[in-house]
N, C-alpha and C positions, 0 to 999 in steps of 0.2 A: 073589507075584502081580505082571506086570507093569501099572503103572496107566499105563503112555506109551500113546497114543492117536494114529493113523496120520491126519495132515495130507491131506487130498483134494480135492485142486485142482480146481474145474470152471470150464467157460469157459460163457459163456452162447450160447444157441444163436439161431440166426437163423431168424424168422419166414417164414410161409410167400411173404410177400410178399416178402420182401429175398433168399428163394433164387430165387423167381422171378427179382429183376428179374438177378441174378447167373448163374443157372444155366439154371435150367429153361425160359424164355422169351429166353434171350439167341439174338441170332439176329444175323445180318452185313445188315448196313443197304447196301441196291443206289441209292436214291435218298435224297436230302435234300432239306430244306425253307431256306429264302433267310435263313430265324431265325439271328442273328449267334451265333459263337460269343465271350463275352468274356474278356479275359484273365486273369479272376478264375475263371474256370472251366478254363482251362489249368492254372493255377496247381493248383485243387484236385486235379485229375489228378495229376501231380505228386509231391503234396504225400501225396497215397494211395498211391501206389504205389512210393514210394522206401520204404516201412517193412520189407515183408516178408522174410524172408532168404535171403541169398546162403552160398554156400561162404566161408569165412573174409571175410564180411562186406564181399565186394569189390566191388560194384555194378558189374558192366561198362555195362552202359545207357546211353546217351546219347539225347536225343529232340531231332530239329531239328523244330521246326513251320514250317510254309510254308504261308501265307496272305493272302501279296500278290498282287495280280496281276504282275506282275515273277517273282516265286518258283513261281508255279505253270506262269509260260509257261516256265518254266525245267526246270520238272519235265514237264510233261503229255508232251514227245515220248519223255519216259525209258521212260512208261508202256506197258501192252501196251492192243491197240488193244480189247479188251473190258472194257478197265478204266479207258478215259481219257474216258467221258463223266462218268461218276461220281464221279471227283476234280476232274474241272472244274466240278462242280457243287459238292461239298463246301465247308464253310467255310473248314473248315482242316485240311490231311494232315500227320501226323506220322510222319517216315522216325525209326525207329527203329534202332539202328547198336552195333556192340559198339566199344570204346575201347580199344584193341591194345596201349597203352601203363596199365589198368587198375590194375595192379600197383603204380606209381608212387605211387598214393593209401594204401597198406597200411597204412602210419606211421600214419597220421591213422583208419584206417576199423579196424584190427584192434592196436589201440595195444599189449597184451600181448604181441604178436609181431611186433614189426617187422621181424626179420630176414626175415621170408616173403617181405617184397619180392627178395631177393635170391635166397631160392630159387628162385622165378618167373620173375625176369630170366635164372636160370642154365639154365635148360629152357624151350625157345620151345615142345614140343609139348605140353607139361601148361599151359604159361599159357594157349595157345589156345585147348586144348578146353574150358579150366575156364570161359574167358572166352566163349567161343561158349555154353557150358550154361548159363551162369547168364544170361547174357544175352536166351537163351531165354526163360527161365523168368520173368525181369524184363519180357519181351513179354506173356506171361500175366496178370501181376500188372496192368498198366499199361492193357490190354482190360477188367480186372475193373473199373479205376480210372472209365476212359470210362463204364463203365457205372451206376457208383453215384453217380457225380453228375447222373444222369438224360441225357446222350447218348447217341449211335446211334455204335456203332462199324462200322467197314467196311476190318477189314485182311485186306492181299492180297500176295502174292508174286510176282505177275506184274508185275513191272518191270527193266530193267535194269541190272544190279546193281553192274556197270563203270562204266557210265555214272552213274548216280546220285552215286558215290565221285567220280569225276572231276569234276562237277557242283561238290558240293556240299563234298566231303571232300578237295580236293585235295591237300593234304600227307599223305595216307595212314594217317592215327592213326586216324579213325573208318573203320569200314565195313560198310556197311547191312545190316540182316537182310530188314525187314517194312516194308510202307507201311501206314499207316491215316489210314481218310477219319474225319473227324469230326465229327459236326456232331448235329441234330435231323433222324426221319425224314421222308422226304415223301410223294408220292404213290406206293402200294402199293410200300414200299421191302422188303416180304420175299417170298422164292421160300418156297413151300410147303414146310412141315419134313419132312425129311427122316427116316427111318428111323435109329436109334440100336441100336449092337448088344448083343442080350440080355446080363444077370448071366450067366447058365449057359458064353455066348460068351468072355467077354473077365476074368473074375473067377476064381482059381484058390488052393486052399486047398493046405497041406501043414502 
């Protein structure tokens, strides 16, 4: 008779409230409120959104915030012109950018394999794509971040992507994906939600 008995890990689940503020009511913030953002609320961004995981634990991510007035006249012409009242309104936009040279941190970030550094440096189109993906995936993480600590996120792909780099990245190591505005909402800061496509659409069994 086996008497070993099968260990069953559960995670606990999130209320209907915290899916909300995550999921179901997340929505892209068009207006802000003049409510400062502080830097203890950066930080907790951050500080959430650095956890979740990457392929071989290599965080490409990089987040410049820009929130002077200096930084933002420096940004708003980069912006497209349906998207630059909005950030000039914002508290603070964070250009978020993947770090071309990611690889370089492998030693310290995936310590049982440190030679991966090396296989990465030896193939630029697996480092890219891996570092575009998860960099990605790290812009996800980072929107969910915004959002659990109670701001309004508002990121957008309409800006210039050259220019931003040239801007802001000039020795060419980082280079921007995403802009996001950040802040508290304002007056009627959401367009009416939109339509989402059905389970039977987009969900596929085998």
């Amino acid at each position: 008779m086996d008497n070993t008995s099968e260990v069953v890990l559960t995670r606990p689940r999130l209320d209907t409230d915290a899916r909300a503020l995550l999921f179901t009511d997340a929505r892209t913030a068009n207006t802000f409120a003049d409510t400062p953002v502080t830097d203890t609320e950066l930080a907790e961004i951050w500080e959430l959104a650095k956890w979740p995981p990457t392929a071989a634990n290599t965080q490409p991510l990089r987040v410049l915030y820009i929130r002077t007035p200096e930084g933002k006249q420096r940004l708003l012409p980069l912006i497209s012109d349906g998207n630059r009242d909005k950030t000039a309104a914002a508290p603070v936009t964070a250009v978020l950018a993947v770090d071309t040279q990611y690889h370089e941190h492998i030693p310290q970030l995936f310590p049982h394999k440190p030679d991966l550094r090396d296989v990465f440096a030896a193939d630029s189109a697996m480092r890219d794509g891996s570092g575009q993906f998860n960099a990605a995936l790290q812009a996800g993480y980072f929107l969910l971040a915004v959002r659990a600590v109670g701001l309004a996120a508002g990121p957008m792909a309409g800006f210039d992507r050259a220019g931003v780099d040239a801007e802001f990245f000039p020795d060419g190591q980082f280079r921007s994906l995403l802009v996001v505005n950040i802040g508290h909402p304002g007056e009627n800061p959401w367009f009416d939600r939109l339509p989402r496509l059905p389970h039977t659409a987009s969900v596929h069994w085998a």
